[in-house]
N, C-alpha and C positions, 0 to 999 in steps of 0.2 A: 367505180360507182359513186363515189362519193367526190369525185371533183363533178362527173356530170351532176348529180345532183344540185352541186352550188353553182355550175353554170346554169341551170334550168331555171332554178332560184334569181338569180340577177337577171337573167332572159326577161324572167314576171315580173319584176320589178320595176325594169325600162319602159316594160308595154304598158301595165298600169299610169307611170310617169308621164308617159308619152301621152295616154288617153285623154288625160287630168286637166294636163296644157290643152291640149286641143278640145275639148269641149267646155273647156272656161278659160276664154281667150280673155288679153287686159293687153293696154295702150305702153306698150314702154318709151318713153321719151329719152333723150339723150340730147344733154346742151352743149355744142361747141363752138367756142367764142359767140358771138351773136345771135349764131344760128341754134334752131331747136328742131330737133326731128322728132318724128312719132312714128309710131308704127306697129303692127299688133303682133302681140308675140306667138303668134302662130308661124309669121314670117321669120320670127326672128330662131325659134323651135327648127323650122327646115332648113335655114343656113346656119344652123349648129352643125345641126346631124349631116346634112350635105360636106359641109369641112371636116369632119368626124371622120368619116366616110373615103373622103379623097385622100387626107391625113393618114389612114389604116392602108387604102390601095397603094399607096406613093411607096409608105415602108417595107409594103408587103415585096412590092419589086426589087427594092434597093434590097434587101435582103435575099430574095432570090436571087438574082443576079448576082450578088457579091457568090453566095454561095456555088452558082456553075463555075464563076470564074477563079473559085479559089478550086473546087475540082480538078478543074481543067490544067493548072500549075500543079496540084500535087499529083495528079496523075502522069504530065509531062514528067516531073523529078522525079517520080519512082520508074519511069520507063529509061529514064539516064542511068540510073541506080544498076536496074535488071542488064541493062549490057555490058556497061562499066565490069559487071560480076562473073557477062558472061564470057567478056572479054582476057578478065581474071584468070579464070578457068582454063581457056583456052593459052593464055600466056604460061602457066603451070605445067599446062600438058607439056606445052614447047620445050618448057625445062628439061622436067622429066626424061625428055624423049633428044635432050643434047643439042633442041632444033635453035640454036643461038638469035640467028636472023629473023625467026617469027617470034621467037618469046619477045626479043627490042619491038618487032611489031603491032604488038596485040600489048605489049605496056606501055606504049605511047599513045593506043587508043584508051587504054583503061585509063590513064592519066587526064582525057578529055573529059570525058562524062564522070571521075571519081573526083575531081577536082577540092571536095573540102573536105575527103578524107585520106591524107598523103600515109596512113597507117599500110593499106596493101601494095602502095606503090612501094615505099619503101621495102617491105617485103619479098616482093616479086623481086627489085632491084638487086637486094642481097645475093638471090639464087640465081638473077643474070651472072653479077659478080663473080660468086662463087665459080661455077663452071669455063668464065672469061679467067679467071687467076687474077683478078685484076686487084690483089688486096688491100694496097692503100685506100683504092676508091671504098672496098669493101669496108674498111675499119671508120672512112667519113661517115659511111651510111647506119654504121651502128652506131655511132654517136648521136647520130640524127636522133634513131630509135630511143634511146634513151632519157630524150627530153620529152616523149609524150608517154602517160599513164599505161595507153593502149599497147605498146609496143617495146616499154622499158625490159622487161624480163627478158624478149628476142632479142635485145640491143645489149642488156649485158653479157648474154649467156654468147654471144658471136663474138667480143670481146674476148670475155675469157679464152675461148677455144682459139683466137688467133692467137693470144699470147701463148697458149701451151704448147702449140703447133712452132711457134719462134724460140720454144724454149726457157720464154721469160717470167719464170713461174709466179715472180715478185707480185708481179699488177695484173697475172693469171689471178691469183689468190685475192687482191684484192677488189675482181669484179666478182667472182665465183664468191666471196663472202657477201657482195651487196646484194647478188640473187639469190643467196639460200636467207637474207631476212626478207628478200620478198615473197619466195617462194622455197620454203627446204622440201615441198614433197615433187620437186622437179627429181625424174628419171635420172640416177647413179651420180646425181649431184656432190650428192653426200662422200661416193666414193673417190669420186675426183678431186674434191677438196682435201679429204684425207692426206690423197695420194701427193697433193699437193702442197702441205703442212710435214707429211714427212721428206718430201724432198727437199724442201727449204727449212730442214729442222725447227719448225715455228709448232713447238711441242705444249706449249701451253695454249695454242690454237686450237690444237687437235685435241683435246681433254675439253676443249669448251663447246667444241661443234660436235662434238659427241655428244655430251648431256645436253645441247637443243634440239639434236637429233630426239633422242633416247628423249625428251617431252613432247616431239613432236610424232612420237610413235611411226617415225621411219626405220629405228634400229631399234632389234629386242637387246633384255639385257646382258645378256651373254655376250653379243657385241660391243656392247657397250664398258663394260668390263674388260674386254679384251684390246679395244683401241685404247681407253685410257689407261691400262697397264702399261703397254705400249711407250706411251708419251711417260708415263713416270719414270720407265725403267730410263729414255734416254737422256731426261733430266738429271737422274743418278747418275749416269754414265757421264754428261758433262761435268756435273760439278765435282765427280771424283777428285779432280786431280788440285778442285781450290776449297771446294766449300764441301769439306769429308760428312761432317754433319747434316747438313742438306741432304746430300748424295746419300746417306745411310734412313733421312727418313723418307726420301721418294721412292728408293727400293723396296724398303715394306711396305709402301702402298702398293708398289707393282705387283707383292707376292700376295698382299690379300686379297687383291683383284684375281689373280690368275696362280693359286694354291701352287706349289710343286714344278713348277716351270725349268725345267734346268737353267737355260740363261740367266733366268733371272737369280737362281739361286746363286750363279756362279759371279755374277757381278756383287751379290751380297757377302760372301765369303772372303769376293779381292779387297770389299774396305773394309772390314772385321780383319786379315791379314796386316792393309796400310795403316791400320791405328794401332797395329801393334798388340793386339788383344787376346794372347794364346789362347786364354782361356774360356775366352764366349766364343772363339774360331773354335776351338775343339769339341764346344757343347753346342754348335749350332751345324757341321758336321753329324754327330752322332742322332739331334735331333731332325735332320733332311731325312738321313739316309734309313733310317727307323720309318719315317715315313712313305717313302719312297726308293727302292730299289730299282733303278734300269742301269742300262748299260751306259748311256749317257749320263747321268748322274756320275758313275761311277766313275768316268774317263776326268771329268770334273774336280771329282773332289782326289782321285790319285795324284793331281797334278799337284792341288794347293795341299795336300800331303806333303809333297817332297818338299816343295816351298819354303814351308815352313817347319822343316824338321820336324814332323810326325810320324814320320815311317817307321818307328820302331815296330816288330810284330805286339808288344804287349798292348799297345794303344790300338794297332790294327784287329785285336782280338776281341780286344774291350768294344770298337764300332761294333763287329760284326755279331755278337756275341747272340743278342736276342733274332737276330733272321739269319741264323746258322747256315741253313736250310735252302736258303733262297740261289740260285743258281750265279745271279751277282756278288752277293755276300761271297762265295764261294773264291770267283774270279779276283776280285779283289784280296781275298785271304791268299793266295798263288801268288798274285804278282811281285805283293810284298815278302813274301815266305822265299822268291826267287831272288828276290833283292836284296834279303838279309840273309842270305845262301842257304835258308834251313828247309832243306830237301826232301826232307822226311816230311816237313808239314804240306810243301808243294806237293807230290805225288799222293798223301792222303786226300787229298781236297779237288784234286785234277781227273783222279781214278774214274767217277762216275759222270767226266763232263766230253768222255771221246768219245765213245759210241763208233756208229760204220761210219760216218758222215760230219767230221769236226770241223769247226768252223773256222779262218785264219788264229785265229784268236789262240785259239785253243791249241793248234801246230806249233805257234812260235811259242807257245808255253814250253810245248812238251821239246822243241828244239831247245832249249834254254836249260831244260833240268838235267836231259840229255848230255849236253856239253859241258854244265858246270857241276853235278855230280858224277860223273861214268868220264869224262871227256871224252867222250864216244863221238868225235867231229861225222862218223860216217851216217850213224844214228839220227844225229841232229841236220845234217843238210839233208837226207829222207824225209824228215818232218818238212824243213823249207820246203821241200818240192810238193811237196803233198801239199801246201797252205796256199800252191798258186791253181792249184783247184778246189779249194776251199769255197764254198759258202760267203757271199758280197757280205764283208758287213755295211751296218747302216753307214749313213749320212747323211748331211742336210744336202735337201734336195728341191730344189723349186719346181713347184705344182704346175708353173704354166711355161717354163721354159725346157723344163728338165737338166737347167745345170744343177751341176752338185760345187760346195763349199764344206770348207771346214769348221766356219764360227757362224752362230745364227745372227741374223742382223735383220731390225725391222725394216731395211730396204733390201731387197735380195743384192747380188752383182748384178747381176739380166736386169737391176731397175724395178722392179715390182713389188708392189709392197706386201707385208705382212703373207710371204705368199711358202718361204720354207717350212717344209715338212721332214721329220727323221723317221726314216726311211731307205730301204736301199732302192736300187733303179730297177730290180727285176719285181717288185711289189708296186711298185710307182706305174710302171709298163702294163702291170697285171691289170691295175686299178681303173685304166685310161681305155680298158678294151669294154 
């Protein structure tokens, strides 16, 4: 309303104008070189406005006409665009569908009409490739990808997956690091880097892309906790054997991370034994196993018992003393009570752990007390034979293989990482159904 208005306003304003002149006409003259013209400005009034006029039709054209003919071009390039797409599409299907010979056909057409955008071509190229086996070509084409913004991420992330496919974890790891800083909430990225950090033990890797996982709210923190325990504990593990100090403070990072862990306990215990320290070995024993009674624990800490000459029963009484009671406490007061031959204390402690249904564990006990109290040899090979129908004990056992090992290790045997569980195989079987 208010631009008509000032158009209507200048409308009145030209007509008045226009009136002004024309009913109080005057002579205007104009001298050049010699000559002098006159003439009245009424004449001079109509070839204004007449050049005004032809002046506004002239642009009025030039403008519309620029305007159909730039139509007319952008309408031609987005009809390029639309088949270039549909072409696309069609080449995809090809894929898909294993059809080799059209997919090269229908991307030599998409290449015509996509001409200033080699983003799909290359694209499409890669999953020609891919299906042809043809991976050198394959590995130029993600190079390509790499040098445009558009297409970087599909270009490193094809990368990486050839080199893990070749094996070559090396320059696996170092594309797979250059896309989780362009992108970390790319699909199992995270897990593959992992997986890739502990195969090429690059453990201060894996404690790093953890906590920019764990900011980038791809891992909670329980995971996060649990990889970077991970990497400390193997940290400890290397430098056991140069740098005792190191190795003794990356362990207790791993234990505050991941409380009670056997593994971890027990790697803590072997450089508390390498320094020589009876006496924080024997108070940091009594302090695990106070916290922690299992069976694995206990298999643990019997060892570096013997080890280190602690198996007397008075020290073994002094552990056990406050979890009497505990069915492990128990096991371990036997083993050593069989080992220091005191008999009386073994079948006190053994009496309420047979029941109808005894476990191996428990047979070779009662085979051992058999023999080296009674030397009852006929007594004790009935218990052996009883123990080979005994109740599996546990083991470490990989969750996605099913083999079983003896020592935990943050890469299973079977290759997989962080993946054993202690467990026996008839609970593993149970779990799985």
């Amino acid at each position: 309303m208010y631009r008509f208005s000032i158009f209507i306003l200048q409308f009145l304003l030209l007509i008045i104008a226009l009136t002004f002149i024309f009913t109080n006409p005057f002579i205007v003259s104009l001298d050049i070189g010699n000559l002098k013209y006159s003439f009245s400005s009424n004449l001079f009034a109509v070839v204004f406005i007449s050049f005004v006029f032809l002046l506004y039709l002239a642009l009025y054209l030039f403008f519309r006409s620029r305007l159909s003919i730039g139509k007319y071009f952008l309408k031609n390039k987005y009809n390029k665009i639309e088949k270039g797409y549909l072409h696309f599409v069609d080449a995809m299907i090809a894929v898909a569908n294993k059809d080799n010979k059209s997919a090269i056909k229908f991307h030599k057409k998409m290449t015509s009409y996509l001409k200033d955008d080699p983003s799909l071509s290359l694209l499409l190229k890669s999953e020609v490739l891919k299906i042809e086996k043809k991976f050198p070509e394959l590995n130029n084409v993600y190079e390509d990808m790499i040098k445009s913004k558009k297409t970087e991420t599909l270009g490193y992330r094809g990368l990486m997956e050839q080199n893990l496919k070749n094996h070559d974890y090396h320059h696996a790891f170092l594309y797979g690091e250059k896309l989780f800083s362009l992108n970390p909430n790319i699909e199992k990225l995270y897990e593959t880097l992992i997986f890739i950090a502990a195969k090429t033990k690059n453990w201060n890797q894996l404690i790093s892309l953890s906590d920019k996982a764990f900011s980038n709210k791809i891992i909670n923190k329980n995971d996060l906790n649990e990889n970077k325990s991970i990497g400390y504990y193997e940290i400890a593990k290397i430098k056991s054997d140069s740098e005792i100090n190191d190795a003794l403070k990356n362990i207790l990072k791993a234990i505050e991370l991941k409380k009670s862990f056997a593994p971890y306990i027990k790697l803590h215990l072997e450089i508390l034994a390498n320094l020589n320290d009876k006496r924080n070995l024997s108070k940091q024993i009594k302090k695990y196993w106070h916290l922690n009674q299992s069976s694995l624990l206990r298999s643990i800490i019997t060892k570096i018992l013997i080890q280190n000459d602690l198996s007397d029963i008075k020290f073994i009484n002094d552990l056990v003393k406050n979890n009497l009671n505990s069915e492990e406490s128990k096991k371990l007061l036997v083993y050593f009570a069989i080992k220091n031959l005191n008999w009386d204390l073994a079948r006190e402690n053994i009496s309420g752990m047979i029941g109808a249904n005894p476990s191996k564990e428990i047979c070779f006990f009662m085979s051992e007390i058999e023999l080296g109290e009674n030397n009852d040899k006929q007594k004790s090979d009935a218990w052996i034979m009883r123990a080979e129908n005994a109740n599996v004990e546990d083991t470490w056992i990989c969750r996605i293989t099913n083999q079983t090992q003896d020592e935990w290790s943050s890469l299973s045997n079977s290759g997989n990482y962080n993946s054993l569980v202690w467990a026996s195989h008839k609970m593993l079987r149970n779990s799985n159904y």
